[in-house]
C-alpha positions in Angstrom: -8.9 -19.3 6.4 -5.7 -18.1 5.0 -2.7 -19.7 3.9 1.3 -18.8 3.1 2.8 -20.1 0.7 6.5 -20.7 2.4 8.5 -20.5 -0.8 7.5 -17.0 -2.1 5.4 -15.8 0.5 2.2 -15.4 -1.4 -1.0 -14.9 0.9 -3.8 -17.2 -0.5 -7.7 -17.2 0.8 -9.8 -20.3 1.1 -10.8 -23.9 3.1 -7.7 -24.9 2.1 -4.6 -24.9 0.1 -4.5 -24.2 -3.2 -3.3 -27.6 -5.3 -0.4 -25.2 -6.9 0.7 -21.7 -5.9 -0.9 -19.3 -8.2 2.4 -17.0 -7.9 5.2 -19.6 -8.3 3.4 -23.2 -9.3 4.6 -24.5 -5.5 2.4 -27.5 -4.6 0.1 -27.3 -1.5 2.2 -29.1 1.0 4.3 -25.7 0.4 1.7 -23.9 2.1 1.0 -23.3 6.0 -2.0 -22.0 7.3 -2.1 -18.7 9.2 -3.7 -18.6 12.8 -6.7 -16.5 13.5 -4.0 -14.0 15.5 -1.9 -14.1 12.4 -4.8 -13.7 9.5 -6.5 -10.8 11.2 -3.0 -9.1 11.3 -3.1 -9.1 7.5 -6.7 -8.7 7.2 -6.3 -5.4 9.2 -3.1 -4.6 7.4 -4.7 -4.7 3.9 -7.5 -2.6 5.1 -4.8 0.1 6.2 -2.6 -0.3 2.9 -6.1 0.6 1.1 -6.0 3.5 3.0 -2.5 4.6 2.6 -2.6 4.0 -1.0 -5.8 6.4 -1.3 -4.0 9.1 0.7 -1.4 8.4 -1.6 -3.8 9.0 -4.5 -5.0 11.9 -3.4 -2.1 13.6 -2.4 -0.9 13.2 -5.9 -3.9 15.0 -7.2 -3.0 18.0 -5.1 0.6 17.5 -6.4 -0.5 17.4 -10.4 -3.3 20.3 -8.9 -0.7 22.5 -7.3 1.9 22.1 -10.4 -1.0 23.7 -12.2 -1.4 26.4 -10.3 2.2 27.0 -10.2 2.1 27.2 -14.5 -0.5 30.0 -13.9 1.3 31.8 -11.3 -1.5 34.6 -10.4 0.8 36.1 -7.3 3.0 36.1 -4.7 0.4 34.2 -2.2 -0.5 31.7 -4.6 2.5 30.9 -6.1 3.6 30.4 -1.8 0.1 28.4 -1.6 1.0 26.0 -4.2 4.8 25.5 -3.3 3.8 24.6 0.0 0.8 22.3 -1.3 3.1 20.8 -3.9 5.7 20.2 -0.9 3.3 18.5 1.5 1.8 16.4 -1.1 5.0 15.0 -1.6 6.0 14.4 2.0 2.2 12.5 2.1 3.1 10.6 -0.8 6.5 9.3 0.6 5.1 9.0 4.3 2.4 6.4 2.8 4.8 4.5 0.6 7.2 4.5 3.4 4.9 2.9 5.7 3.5 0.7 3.2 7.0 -0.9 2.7 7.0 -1.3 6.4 4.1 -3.7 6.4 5.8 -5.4 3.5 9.0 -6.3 5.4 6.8 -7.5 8.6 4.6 -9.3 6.6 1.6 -7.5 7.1 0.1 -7.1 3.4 
């Protein structure tokens, strides 16, 4: 079962509340418990954030990877290769974080 915490918002796990808020000391008549609609919201929402932060991850990798390439600067076509790689990566990278914040404001983390 899962449980909010209505004065900071923290989601907590378990049969039931937690005696105190482990985020802001609050005692458990501070916390509500989520409905089955409402938990596998944020079950499937923590999930995706994994997800985006891993394509976040990775797209950083071929950000630091194209940099490098871009130090070396063989040629024409790779120099192009790794502008563009270094360009995507970054529009990854602010698409995930984007949408990330998203679930924040609706709750769903």
């Amino acid at each position: 079962m899962l449980w909010k915490c209505t004065v900071c918002g923290l989601i907590y796990e378990g049969d039931s509340a937690p005696e105190k808020c482990p985020k802001c000391g609050a005692p458990a008549s501070k916390f509500t418990s989520l409905s089955k609609e409402e938990a596998d919201k944020i079950y499937a929402a923590d999930r995706t954030n994994d997800l985006l932060m891993e394509v976040e991850y990775y797209a950083a990798k071929i950000a630091k990877l194209s940099e490098e390439g871009l130090e070396i600067g063989l040629d024409p076509g790779c120099i192009a290769s790794f502008t563009g790689a270094n360009r995507r990566a970054w529009d990854i990278k602010q698409s995930c974080k984007a949408e990330i914040a998203i679930h924040v404001g609706k709750e769903k983390f």
